[in-house]
PAZAPA-4460 file (N, C-alpha, C; in steps of 0.05 Angstrom, whole numbers, plus 32768, in hexadecimal, padded with zeros to 4 digits):
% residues 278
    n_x    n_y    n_z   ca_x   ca_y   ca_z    c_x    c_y    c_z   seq   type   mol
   8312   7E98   7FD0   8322   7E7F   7FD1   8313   7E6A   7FE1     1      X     A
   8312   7E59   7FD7   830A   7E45   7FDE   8311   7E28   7FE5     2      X     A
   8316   7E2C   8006   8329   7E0A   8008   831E   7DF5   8017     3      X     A
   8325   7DE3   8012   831F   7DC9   8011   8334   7DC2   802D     4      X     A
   832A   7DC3   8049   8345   7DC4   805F   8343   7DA5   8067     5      X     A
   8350   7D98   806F   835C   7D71   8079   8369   7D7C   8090     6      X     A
   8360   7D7E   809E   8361   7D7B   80C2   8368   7D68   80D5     7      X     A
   8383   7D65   80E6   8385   7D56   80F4   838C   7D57   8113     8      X     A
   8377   7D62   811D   8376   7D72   8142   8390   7D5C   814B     9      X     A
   8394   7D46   8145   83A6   7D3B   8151   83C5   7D37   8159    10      X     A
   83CB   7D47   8140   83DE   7D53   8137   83E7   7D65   814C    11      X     A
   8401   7D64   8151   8411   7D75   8160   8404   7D7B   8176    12      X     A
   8405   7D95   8183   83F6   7DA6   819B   83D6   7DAA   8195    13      X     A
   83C7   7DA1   8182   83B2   7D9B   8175   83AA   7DBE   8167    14      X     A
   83B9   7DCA   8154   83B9   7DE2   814F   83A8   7DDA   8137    15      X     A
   839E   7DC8   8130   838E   7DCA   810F   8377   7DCD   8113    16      X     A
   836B   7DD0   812F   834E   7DDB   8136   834D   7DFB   812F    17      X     A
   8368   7E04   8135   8369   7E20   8133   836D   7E30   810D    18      X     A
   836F   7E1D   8106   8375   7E21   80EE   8359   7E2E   80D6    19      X     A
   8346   7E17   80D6   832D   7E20   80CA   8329   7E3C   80CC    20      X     A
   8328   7E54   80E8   832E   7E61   80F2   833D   7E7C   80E8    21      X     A
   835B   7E7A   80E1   8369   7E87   80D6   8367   7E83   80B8    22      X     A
   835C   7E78   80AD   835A   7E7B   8092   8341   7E88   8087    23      X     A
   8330   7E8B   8096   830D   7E8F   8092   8314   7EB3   8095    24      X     A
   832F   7EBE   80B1   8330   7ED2   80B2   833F   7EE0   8096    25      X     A
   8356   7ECB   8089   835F   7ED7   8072   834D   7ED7   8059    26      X     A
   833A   7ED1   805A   831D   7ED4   8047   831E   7EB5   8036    27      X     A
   8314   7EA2   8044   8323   7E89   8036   82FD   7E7B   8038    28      X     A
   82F3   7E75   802F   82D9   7E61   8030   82E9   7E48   8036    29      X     A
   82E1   7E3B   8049   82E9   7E1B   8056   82D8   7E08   805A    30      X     A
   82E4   7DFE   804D   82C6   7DDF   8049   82DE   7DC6   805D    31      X     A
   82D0   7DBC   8072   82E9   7DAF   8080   82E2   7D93   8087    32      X     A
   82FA   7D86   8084   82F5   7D6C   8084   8316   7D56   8098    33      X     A
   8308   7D43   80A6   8310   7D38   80B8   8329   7D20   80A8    34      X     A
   8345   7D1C   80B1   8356   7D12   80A5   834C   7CF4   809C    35      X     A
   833A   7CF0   80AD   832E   7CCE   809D   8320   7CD4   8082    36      X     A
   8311   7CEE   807D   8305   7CF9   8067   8316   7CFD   8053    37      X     A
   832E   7D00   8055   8348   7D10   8040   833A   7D10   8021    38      X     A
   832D   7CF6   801F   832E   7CF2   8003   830E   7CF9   7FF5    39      X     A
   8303   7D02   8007   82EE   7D19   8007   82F6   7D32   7FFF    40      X     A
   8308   7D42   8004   830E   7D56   8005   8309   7D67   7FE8    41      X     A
   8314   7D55   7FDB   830F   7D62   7FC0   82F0   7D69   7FB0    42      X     A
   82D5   7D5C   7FC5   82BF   7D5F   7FC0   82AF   7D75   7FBD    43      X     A
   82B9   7D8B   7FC5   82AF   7DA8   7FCB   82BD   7DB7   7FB7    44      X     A
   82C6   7DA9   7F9E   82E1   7DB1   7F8A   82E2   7DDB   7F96    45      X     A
   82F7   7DD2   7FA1   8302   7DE4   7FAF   831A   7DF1   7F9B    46      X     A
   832A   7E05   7F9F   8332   7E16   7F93   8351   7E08   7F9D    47      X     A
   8358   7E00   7FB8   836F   7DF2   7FC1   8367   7DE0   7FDB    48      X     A
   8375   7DD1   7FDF   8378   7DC8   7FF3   838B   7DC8   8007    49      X     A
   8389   7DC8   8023   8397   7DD2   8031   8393   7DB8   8047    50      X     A
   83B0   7DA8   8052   83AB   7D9D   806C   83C1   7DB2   807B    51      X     A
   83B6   7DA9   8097   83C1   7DAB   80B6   83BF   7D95   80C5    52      X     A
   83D6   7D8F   80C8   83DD   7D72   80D2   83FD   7D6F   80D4    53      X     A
   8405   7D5C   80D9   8422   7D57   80D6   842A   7D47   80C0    54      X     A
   8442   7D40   80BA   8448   7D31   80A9   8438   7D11   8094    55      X     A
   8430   7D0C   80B4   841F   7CF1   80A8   8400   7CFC   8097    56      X     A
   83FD   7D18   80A2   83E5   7D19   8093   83E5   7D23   8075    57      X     A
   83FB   7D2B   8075   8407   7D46   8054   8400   7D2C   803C    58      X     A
   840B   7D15   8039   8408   7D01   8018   83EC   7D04   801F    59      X     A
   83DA   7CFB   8030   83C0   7CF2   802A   83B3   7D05   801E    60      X     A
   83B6   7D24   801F   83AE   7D3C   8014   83B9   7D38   7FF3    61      X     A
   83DA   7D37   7FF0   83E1   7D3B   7FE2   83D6   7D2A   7FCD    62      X     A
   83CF   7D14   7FD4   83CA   7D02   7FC2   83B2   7D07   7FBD    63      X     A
   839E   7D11   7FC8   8382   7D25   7FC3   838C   7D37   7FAF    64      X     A
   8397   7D4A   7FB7   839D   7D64   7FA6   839D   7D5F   7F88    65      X     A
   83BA   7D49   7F86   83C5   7D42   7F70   83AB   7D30   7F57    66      X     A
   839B   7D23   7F65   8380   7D17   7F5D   8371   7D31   7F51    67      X     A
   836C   7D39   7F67   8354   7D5D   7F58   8367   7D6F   7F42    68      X     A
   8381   7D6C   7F43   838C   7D7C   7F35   8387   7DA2   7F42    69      X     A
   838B   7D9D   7F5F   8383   7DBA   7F69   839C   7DC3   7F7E    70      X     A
   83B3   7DD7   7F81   83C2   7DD4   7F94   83C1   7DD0   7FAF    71      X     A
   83DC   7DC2   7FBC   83D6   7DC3   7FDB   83DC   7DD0   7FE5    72      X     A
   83E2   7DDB   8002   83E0   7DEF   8014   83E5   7DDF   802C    73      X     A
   8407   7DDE   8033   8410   7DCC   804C   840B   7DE0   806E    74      X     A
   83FB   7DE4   8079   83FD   7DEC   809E   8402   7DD6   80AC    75      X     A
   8424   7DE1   80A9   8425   7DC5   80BD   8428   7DC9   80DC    76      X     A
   841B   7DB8   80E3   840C   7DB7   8105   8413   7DA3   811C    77      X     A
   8429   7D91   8115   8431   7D78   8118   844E   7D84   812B    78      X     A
   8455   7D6C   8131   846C   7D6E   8141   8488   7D70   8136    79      X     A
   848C   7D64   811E   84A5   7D63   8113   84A6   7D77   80F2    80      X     A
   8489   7D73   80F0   8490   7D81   80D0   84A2   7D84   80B9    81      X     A
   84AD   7D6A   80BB   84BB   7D62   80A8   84BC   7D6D   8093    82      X     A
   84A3   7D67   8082   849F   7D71   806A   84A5   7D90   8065    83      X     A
   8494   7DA8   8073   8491   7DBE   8073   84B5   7DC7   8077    84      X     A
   84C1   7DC0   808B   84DC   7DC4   8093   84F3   7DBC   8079    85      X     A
   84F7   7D9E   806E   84FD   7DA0   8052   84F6   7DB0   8035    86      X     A
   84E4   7DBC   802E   84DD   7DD0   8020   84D9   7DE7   802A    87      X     A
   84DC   7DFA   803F   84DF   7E05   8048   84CA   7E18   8047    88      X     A
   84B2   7E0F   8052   8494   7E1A   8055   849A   7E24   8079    89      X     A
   8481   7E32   8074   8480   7E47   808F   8478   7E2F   809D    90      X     A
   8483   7E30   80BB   8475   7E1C   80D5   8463   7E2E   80E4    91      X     A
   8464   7E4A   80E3   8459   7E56   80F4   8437   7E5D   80EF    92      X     A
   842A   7E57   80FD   840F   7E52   80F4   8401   7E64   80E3    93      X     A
   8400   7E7C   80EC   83F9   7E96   80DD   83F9   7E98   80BC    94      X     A
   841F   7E91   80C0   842D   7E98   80A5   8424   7E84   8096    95      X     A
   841C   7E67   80A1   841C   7E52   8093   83F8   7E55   8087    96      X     A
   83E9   7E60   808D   83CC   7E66   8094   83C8   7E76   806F    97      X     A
   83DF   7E8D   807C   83E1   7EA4   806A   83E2   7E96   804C    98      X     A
   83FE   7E87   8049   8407   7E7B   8039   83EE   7E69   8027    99      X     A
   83DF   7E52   802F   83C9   7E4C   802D   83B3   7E58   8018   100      X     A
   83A3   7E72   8025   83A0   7E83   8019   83A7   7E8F   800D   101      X     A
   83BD   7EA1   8001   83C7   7EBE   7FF7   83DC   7EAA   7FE3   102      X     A
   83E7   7E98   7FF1   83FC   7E8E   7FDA   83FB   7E88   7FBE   103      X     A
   8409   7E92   7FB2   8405   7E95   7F8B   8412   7E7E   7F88   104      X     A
   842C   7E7A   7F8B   8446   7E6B   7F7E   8445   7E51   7F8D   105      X     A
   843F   7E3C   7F6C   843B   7E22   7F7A   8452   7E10   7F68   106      X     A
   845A   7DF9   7F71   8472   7DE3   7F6C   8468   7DC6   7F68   107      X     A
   846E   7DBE   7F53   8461   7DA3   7F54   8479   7D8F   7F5F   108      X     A
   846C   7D77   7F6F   8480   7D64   7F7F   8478   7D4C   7F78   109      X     A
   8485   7D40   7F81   8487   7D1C   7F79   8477   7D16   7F97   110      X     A
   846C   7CFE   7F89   845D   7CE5   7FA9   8461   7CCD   7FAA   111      X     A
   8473   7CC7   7FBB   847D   7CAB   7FC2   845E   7C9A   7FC3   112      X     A
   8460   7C7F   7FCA   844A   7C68   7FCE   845D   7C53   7FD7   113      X     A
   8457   7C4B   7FED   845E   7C31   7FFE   844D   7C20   7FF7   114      X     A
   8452   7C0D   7FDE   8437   7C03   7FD4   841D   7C17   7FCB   115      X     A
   8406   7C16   7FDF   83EF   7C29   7FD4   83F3   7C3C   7FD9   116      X     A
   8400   7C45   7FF9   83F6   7C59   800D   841F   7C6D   8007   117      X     A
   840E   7C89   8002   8418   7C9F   7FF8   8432   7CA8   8012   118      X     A
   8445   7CB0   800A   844F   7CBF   801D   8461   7CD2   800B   119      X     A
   8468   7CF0   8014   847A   7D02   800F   8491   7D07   801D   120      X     A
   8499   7CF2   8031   84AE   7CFF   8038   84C0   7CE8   8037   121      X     A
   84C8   7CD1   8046   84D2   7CBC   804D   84C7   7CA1   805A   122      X     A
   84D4   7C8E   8050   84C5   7C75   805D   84DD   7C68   806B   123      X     A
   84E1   7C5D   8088   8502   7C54   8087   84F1   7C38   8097   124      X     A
   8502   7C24   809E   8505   7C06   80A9   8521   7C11   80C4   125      X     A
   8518   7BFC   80D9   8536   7C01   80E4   852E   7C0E   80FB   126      X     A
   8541   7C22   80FB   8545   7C32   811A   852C   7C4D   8118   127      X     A
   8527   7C4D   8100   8515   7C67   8101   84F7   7C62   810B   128      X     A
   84F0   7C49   8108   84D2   7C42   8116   84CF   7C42   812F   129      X     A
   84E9   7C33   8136   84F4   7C2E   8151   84F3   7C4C   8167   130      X     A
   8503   7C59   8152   850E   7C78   8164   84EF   7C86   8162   131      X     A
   84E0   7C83   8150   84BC   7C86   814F   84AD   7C81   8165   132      X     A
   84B2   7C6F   816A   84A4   7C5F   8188   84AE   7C68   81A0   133      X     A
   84D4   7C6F   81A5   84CE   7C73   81CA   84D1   7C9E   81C5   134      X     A
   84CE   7C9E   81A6   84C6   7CBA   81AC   84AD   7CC6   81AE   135      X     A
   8492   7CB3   81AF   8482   7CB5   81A7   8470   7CC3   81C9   136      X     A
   8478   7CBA   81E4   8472   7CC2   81F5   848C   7CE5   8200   137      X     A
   848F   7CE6   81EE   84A1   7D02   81FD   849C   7D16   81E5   138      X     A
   848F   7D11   81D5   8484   7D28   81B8   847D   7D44   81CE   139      X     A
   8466   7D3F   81DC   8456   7D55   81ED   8473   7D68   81FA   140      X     A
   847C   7D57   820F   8493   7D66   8219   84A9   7D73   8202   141      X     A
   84B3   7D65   81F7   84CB   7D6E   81E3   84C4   7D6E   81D1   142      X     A
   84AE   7D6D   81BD   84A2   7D83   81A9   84BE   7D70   8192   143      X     A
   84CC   7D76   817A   84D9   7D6A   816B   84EF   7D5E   8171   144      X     A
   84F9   7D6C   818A   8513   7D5D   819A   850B   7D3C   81A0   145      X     A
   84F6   7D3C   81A8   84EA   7D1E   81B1   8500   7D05   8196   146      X     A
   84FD   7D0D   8180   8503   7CFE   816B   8520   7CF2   8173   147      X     A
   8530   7D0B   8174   854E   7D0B   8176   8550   7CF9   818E   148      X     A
   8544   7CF7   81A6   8542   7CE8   81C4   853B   7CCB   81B8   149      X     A
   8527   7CC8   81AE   8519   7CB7   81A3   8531   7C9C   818E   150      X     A
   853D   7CA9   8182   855F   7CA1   8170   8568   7C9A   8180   151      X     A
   8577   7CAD   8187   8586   7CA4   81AD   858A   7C88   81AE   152      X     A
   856D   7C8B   81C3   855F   7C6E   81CB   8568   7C5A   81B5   153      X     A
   8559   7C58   819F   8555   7C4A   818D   857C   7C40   8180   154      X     A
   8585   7C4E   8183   8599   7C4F   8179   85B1   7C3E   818E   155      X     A
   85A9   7C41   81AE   85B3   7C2E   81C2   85AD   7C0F   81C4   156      X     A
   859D   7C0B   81BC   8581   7BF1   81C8   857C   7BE8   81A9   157      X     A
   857A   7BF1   8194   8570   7BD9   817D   857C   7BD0   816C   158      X     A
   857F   7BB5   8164   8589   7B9F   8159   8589   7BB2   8136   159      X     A
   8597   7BA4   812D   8593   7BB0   810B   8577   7B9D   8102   160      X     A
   8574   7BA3   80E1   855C   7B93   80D0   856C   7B81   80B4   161      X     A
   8560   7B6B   80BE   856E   7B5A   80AF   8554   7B67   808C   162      X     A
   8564   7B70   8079   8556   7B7E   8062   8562   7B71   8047   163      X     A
   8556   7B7E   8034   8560   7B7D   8013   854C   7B91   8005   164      X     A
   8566   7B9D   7FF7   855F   7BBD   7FEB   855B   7BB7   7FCB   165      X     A
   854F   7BB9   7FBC   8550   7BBC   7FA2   8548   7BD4   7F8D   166      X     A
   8558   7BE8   7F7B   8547   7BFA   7F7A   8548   7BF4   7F5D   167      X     A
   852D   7BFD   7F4B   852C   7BEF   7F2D   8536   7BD4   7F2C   168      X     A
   8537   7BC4   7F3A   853D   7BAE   7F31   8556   7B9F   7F36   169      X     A
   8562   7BB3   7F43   858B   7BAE   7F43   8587   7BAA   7F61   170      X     A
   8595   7B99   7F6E   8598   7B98   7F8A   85B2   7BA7   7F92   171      X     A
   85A2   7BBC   7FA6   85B4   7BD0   7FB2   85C0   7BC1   7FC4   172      X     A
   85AD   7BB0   7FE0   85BF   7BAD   7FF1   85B3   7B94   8002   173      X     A
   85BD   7B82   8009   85AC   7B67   8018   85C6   7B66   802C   174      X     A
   85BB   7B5D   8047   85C8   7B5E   805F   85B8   7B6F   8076   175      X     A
   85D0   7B6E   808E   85BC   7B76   80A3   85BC   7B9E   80A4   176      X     A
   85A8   7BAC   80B0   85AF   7BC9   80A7   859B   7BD4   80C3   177      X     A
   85B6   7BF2   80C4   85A9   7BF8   80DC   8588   7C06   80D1   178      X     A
   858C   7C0F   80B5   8571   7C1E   80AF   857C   7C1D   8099   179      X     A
   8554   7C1B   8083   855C   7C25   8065   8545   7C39   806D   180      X     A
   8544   7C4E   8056   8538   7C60   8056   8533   7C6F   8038   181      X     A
   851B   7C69   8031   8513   7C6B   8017   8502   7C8A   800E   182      X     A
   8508   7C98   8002   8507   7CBE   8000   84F6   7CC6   7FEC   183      X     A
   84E5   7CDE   7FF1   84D9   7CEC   7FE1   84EC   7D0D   7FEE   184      X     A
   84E4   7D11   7FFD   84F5   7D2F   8003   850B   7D2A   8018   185      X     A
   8516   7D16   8021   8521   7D0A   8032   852A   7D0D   8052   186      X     A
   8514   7D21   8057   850D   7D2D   8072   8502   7D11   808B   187      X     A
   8502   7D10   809D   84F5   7D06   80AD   8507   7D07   80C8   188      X     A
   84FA   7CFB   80E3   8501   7CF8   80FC   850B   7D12   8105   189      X     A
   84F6   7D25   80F8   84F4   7D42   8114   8514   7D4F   810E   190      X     A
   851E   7D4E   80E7   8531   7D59   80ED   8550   7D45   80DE   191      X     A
   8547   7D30   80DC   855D   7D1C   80CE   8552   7D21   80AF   192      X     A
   8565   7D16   809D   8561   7D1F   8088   8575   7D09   8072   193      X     A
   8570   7D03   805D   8582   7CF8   803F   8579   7D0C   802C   194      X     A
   858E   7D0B   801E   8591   7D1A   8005   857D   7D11   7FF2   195      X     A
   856C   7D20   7FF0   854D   7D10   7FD7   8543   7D2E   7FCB   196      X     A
   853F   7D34   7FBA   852F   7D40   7F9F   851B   7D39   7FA0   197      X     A
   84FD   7D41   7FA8   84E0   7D3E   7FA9   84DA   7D4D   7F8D   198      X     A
   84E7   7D54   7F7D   84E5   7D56   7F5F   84EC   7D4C   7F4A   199      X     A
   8501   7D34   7F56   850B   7D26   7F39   8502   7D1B   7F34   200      X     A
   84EB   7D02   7F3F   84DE   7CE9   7F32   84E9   7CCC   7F39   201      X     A
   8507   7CCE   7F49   8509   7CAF   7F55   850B   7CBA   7F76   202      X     A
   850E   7CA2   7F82   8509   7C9E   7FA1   8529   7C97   7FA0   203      X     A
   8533   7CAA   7FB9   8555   7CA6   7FBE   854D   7C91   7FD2   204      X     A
   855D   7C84   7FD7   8561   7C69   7FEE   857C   7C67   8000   205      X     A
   857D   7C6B   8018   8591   7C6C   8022   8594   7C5C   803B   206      X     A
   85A7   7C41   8037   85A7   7C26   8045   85BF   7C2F   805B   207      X     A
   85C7   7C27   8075   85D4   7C31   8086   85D1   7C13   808F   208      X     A
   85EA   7C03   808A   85F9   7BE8   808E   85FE   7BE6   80AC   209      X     A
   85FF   7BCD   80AE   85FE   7BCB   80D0   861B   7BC9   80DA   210      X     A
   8620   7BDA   80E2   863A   7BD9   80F4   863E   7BDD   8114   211      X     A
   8654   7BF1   811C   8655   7BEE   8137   8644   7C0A   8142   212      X     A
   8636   7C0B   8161   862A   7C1B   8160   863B   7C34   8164   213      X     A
   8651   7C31   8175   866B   7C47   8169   865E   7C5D   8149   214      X     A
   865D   7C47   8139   8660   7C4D   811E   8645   7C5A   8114   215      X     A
   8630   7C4C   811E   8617   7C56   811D   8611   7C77   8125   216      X     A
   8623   7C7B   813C   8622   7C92   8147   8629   7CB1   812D   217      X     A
   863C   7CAE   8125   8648   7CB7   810E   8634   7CB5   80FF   218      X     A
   8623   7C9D   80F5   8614   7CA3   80DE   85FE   7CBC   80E3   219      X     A
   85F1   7CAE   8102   85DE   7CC1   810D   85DC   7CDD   8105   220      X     A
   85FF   7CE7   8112   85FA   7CFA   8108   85F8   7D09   80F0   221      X     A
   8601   7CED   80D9   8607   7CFB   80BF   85E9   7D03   80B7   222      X     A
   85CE   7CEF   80C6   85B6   7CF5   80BC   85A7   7D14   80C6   223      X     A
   85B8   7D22   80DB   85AA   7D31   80E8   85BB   7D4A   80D1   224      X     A
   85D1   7D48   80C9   85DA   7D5D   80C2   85DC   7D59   80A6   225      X     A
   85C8   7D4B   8090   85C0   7D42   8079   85E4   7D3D   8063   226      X     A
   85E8   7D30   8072   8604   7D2B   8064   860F   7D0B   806C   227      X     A
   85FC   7CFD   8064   85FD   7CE1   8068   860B   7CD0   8049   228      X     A
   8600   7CD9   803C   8608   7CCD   8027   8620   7CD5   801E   229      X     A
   862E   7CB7   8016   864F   7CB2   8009   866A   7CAD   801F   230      X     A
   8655   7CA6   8038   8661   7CA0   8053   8665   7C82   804E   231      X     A
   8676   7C7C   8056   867A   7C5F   8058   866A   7C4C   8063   232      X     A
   865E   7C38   805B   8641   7C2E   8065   8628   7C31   805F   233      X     A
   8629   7C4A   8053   8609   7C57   804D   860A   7C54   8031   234      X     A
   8600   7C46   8027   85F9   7C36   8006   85DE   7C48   7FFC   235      X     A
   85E1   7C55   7FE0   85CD   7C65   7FD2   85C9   7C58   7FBD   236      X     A
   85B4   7C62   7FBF   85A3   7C55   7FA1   858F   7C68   7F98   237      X     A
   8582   7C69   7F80   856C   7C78   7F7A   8559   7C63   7F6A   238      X     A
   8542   7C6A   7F62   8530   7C54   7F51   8514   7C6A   7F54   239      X     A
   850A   7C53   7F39   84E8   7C60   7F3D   84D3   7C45   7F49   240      X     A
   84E8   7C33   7F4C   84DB   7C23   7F61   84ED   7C14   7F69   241      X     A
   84EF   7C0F   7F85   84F2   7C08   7F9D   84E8   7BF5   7FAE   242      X     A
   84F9   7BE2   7FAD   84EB   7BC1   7FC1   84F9   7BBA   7FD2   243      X     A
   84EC   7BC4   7FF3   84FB   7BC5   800A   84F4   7BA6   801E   244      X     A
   8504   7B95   8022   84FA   7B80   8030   850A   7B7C   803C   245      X     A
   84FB   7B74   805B   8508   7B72   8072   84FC   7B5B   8084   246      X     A
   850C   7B54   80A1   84FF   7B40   80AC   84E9   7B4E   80BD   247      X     A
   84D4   7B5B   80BF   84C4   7B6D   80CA   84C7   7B71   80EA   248      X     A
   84DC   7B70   80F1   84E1   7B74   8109   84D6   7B97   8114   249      X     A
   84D6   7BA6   80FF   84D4   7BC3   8109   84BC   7BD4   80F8   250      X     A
   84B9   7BCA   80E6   849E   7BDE   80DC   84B2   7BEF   80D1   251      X     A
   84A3   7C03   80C3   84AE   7C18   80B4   849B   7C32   80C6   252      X     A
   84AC   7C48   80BF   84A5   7C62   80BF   84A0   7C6E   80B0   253      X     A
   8484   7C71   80AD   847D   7C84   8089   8475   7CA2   8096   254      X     A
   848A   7CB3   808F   8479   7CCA   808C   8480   7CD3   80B6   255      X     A
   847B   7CC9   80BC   847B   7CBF   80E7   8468   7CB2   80E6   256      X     A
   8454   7CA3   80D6   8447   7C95   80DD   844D   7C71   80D4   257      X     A
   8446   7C64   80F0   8457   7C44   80F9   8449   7C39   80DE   258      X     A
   8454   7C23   80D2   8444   7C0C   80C3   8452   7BF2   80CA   259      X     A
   8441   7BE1   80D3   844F   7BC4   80D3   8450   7BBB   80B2   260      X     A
   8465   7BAB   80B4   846A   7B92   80A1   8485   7B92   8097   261      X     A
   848A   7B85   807F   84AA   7B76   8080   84AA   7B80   8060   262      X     A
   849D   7B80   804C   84A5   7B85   803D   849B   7B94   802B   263      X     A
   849F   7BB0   8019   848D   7BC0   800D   84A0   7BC8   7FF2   264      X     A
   8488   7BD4   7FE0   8491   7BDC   7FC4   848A   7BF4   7FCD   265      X     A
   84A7   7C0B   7FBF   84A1   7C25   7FBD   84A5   7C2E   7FA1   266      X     A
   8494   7C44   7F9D   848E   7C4D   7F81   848B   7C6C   7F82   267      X     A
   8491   7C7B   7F6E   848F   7C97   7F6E   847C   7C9C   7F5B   268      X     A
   8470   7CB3   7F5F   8460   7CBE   7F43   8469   7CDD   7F41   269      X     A
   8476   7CE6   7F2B   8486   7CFF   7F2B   846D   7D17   7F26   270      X     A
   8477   7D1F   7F37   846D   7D43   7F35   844A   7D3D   7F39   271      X     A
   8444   7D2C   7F50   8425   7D29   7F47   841C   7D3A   7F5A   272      X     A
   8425   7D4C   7F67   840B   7D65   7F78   841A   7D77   7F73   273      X     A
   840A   7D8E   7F72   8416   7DA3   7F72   8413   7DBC   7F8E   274      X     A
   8428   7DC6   7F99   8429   7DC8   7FB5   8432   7DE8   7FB7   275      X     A
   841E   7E00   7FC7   841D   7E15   7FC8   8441   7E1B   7FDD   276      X     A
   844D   7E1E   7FCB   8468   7E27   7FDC   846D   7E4B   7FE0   277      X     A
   8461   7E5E   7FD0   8468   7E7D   7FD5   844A   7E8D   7FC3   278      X     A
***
């Protein structure tokens, strides 16, 4: 077996050094390459590809993979593991190592695009960039809890986003909002979650209207306990494209990783990697 590994020491407690490592012991040939490289990866036409990284690093692979037409192989190494945790892949390094190598049974998934740049899990505006930022110094200590602290905060202290949602073309929603949040598996923030299908081929969208923070509190938790949608306030939509504009007060959160700007096209491409799940 032969893989093609996308490495990101930066990631989490920096466990993707250790990784090359455990895979070489499950009889794996590793040709390895550095997350700025991702789109190298496929050069050693490798048998699969495998990152270790966290969430922000999984589309840049996937979108490799799905290009070579070769499966991926998620170790995730990262702090929140969004991805791995919504499809319900091993976190534990070993198993995830194992999986990698030995795994037969693969699933093809859909890949969001914020404009160019790929993501698999979620892109949101709002409180989620925000709650990104003051969780961004307590990751080390509180490991995925940081996120939930991080909301908290975010959820005390920030103003809503003055936005306009359109999905295919139909305007979902224009006004002020505490967060929209636009889905491929609809995982993100170490544990929050919308109802999304990373197999059907549209992007679910889920707008959370600005009200009182009383009220906000309630939504919070509808995101932590994936039962947000059909709540009063929280506006759904689905599309295969998606035009999110806002006054850029907050940047978006793709994936956990920050992007500035105010206004972006999202787009799906159905079933374009195919991803080692058993």
């Amino acid at each position: 077996m032969r893989i093609a590994l996308v490495a990101n020491p930066e990631s989490g407690a920096g466990e993707a050094d250790d990784v090359a490592t455990l895979l070489t012991k499950r009889g794996a040939e590793i040709d390895r390459f550095p997350l700025d490289r991702c789109a190298d990866a496929s050069s050693s036409n490798p048998d699969r590809i495998a990152v270790a990284g966290g969430d922000g690093s999984v589309a840049c692979a996937a979108e490799v993979a799905g290009k070579a037409d070769v499966p991926l192989a998620v170790i995730p190494v990262g702090t929140a593991n969004d991805f791995a945790r919504s499809l319900e892949l091993p976190t534990d390094l070993g198993e995830a190592c194992a999986l990698a190598v030995e795994g037969a049974t693969t699933r093809r998934f859909d890949l969001g695009r914020m404009d160019k740049r790929p993501f698999v899990n979620a892109a949101s505006v709002g409180l989620s960039p925000i709650a990104a930022r003051k969780a961004h110094g307590l990751k080390h200590a509180l490991g995925p809890f940081a996120y939930a602290v991080g909301g908290l905060r975010a959820g005390l202290s920030a103003a809503p986003v003055s936005c306009r949602v359109r999905c295919d073309d139909v305007e979902a929603f224009a006004g002020k909002a505490w967060q929209v949040t636009v889905a491929v598996t609809g995982a993100f923030g170490g544990g929050a979650e919308i109802e999304a299908d990373p197999r059907d081929g549209v992007l679910d969208v889920v707008t959370i209207e600005a009200r009182s923070r009383a009220w906000l509190a309630l939504h919070a938790y509808g995101l932590r306990s994936g039962r947000i949608e059909g709540r009063s306030g929280a506006i759904s939509c689905n599309g295969r494209e998606v035009l999110v504009e806002t006054d850029g007060a907050t940047g978006f959160n793709v994936d956990g990783e920050l992007v500035e700007g105010e206004s972006f096209r999202f787009t799906i491409e159905p079933r374009a990697f195919e991803l080692v799940v058993g």
